[in-house]
C-alpha positions, -999 to +999 in steps of 0.1 A: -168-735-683-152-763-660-166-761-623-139-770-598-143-781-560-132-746-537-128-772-505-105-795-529-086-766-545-083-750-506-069-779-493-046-785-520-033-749-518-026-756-479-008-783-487+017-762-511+049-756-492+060-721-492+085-701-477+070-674-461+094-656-454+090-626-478+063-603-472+043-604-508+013-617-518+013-651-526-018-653-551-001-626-578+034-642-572+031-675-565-002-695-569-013-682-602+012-693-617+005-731-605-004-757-627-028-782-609-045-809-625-078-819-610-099-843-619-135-840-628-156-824-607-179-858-595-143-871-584-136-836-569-170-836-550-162-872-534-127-860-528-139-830-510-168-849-492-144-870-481-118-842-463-147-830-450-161-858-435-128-865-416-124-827-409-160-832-388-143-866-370-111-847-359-134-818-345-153-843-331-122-865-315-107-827-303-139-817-288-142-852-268-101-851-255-110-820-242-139-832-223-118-859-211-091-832-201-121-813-179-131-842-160-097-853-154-091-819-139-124-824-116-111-860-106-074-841-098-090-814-078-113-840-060-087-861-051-058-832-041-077-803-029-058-774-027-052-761+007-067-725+014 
């Protein structure tokens, strides 16, 4: 039995371009009847390790922007106080 990579195969199947349109399900009429070739699984694992890897820096760069947002709020309301 050939072991595949679920984080490779997931983030090939998000990058298949469907119109969604239709209400139906996808799997039964579209997906299975894909033809992928992957490699083997040591180059799927690298693959996979790699997304993920970069998935963790995005979160990472997200997270800190919106700290950055939050103080810039605090120096805005520090600087223009709102009248009450």
């Amino acid at each position: 039995m050939d072991k595949n990579n679920l984080k490779l195969i997931f983030e090939i199947m998000n990058k298949i371009n469907f119109n969604f349109s239709d209400h139906k399900r996808y799997y039964i009429s579209e997906y299975q009847n894909l033809n992928i070739l992957l490699p083997k699984y040591q180059e799927q694992q690298k693959i996979a390790d790699c997304l993920s890897s970069i998935d963790e820096l995005i979160e990472l760069q997200t997270n800190k922007i919106e700290s950055l947002k939050q103080h810039k709020k605090g120096l805005m309301q520090g600087l223009f106080p709102s009248e009450e």
